[in-house]
N, C-alpha and C positions, 0 to 999 in steps of 0.2 A: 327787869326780869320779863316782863310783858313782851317788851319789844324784842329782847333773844327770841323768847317762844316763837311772837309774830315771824322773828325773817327766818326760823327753824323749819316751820313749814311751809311760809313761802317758797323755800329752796326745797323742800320735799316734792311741793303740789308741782310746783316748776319742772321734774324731772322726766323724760319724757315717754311718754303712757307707751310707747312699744319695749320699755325696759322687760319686760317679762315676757312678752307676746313673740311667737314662731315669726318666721318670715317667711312666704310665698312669693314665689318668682313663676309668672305666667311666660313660658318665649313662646313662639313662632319658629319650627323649622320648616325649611322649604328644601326636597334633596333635587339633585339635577336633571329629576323627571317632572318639577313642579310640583310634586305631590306637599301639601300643608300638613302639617302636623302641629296642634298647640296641647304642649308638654308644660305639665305645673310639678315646679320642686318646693315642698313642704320642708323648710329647715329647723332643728330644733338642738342644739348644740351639736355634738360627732353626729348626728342622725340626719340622711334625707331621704325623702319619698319622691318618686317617683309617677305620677300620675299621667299616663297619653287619653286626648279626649276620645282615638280612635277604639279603644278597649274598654272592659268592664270595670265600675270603679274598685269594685273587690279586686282584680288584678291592678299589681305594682309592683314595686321595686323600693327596695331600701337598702343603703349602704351604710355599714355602719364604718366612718370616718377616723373612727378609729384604730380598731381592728384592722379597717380595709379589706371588710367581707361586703359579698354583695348577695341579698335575699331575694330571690324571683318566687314572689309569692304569686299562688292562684285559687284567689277566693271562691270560684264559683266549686273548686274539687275538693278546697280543702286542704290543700299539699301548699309544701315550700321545697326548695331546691336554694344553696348557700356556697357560696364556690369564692375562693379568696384565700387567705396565707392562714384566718386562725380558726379553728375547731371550735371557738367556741363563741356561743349564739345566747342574747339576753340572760348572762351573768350565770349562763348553765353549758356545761362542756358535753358534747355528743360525742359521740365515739368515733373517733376518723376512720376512713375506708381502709381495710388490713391494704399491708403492702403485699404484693404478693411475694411466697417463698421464695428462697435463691437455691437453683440445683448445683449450683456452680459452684467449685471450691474457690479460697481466696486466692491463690495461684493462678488458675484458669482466669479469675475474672482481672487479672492485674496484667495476666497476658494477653487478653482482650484489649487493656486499655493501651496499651505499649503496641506502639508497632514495629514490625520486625525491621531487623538490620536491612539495609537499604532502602526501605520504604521510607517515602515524606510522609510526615503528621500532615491531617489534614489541615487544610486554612482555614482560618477563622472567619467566621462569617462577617459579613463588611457593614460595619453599624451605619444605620443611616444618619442621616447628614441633620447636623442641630438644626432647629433655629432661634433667627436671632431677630428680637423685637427690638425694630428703629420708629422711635419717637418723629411721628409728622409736625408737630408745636400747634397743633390743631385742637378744639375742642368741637363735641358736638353736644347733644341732648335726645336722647332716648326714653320715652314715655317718661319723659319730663327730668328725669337722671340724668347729671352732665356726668362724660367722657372722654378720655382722652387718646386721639386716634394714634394707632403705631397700626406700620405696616410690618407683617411677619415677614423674614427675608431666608430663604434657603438657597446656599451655594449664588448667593450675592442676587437671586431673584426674588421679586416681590410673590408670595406663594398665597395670602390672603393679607383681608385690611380688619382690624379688630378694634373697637372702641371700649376702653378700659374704664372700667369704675373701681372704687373704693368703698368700705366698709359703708363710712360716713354718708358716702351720697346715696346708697343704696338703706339706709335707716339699719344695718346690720351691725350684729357683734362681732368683734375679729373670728371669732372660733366659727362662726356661721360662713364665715365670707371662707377658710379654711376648708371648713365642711364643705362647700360647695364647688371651691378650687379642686379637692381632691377626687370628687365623684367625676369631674373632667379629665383628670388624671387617670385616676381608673381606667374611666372608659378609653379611653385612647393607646392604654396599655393593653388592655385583655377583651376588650367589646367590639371598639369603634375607633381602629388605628387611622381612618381620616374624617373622624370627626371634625369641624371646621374652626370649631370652639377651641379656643386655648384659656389656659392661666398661665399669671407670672407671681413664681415665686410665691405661690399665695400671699401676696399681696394687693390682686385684682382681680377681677373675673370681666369675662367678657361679654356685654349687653348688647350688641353688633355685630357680627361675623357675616363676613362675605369673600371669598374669592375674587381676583382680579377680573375674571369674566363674567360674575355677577350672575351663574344656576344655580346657584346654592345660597341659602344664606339662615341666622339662626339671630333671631332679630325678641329683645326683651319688649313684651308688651303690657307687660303691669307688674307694681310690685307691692305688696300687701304684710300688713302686721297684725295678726290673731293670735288667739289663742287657740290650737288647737288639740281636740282629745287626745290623751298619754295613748289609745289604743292605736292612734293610727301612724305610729311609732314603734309598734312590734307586732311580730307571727301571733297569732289565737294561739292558746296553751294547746287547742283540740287539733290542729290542723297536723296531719303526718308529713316527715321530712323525709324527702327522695335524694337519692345520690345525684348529684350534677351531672347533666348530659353533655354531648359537645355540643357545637352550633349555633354557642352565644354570638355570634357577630352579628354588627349591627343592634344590639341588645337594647342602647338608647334611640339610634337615630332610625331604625327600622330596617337597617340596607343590610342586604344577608349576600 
């Protein structure tokens, strides 16, 4: 009986102390004026923050990975701003922006949508061109994290080079490595459509990113396991919510 107990919590004590603790991911962006920026994403399951050392630490950003809302918070006013598919923010539903009235009958607006006898529909807009990550059989090592290099390749050209990690080598839980895939998605959908950064498939994240010419790059330089405050994970109850402005571009990577 002794000896169960004994390997019972030998295998407990053995398991490993970042099981509960956030994940912090310190990068390094550099955009093609040379300007540095070191960006820290605070992960804590569907939730990441957003920290630039260039701004106040009260101002940040949080996505919530789930939802796939994004919170542009600004601590020093008070306010938030929340722009994304769902309405609703920390387990509480806000009222969505009224749509405006329609003056149109539903005839008028179906003949708006039809175009007349002879006229072409218009073309559809010409989606841009995938890409497709080719495996170099390359590994390297990034603030001590090994990776594995693929070149990104559009319309058969090498378009940047990206060094891939996984869950495991970055001390991450899948849901984290997920959460952190997505906030790149995101961004490159609605923020930061040439961001440099890619994911695959969430199943990797990117800790190296550079272009074949080498002005740009977004390069991981620490990665850390805490615990950090439940507060810095959501908006203050007191802080007032504004309608989304335009103008998010560049929202992560600062390029407007």
């Amino acid at each position: 009986m002794r000896t169960c107990l004994t390997l019972c919590l030998g295998a407990i004590f053995a398991l490993p102390v970042t099981a509960d603790a956030d994940t912090t991911l310190v990068y390094e962006l550099v955009d093609s004026a040379g300007k540095k920026t070191e960006q820290t994403y605070t992960i804590r399951g569907r939730y990441v923050r957003v920290d630039k050392d260039s701004e106040s630490k009260k101002n940040f950003l949080l996505l919530d990975g789930g939802f796939l809302i994004m919170h542009v918070i600004d601590g020093e006013k008070g306010t938030f701003s929340t722009f994304g598919e769902s309405p609703y923010h920390q387990d509480k539903q806000f009222s969505a922006k009224p749509a405006p009235a329609s003056v149109a009958e539903p005839e008028a607006e179906q003949a708006k949508a039809e175009p007349e006898a002879g006229q072409a529909k218009p073309a559809a807009a010409e989606s841009a061109p995938m890409s497709v990550l080719s495996p170099t059989g390359k590994m390297q090592s990034v603030a001590g994290v090994r990776c594995r290099v693929v070149n990104e390749m559009r319309n058969e050209k090498p378009v940047a080079e990206h060094c891939l990690a996984d869950p495991a080598a970055l001390g991450m839980t899948p849901r984290e490595l997920i959460t952190m895939a997505r906030l790149i998605e995101f961004a490159k959908q609605r923020t930061d459509p040439d961001w440099i950064a890619v994911q695959s498939d969430e199943q990797f994240i990117s800790i190296r990113s550079a272009p074949p010419g080498g002005d740009a790059s977004f390069v991981l330089k620490s990665v850390a396991h805490d615990i950090v405050p439940r507060d810095a994970f959501r908006v203050s109850p007191g802080y007032k919510k504004l309608l989304p402005e335009d103008g998010y571009a560049g929202l992560i990577t600062g390029k407007k």
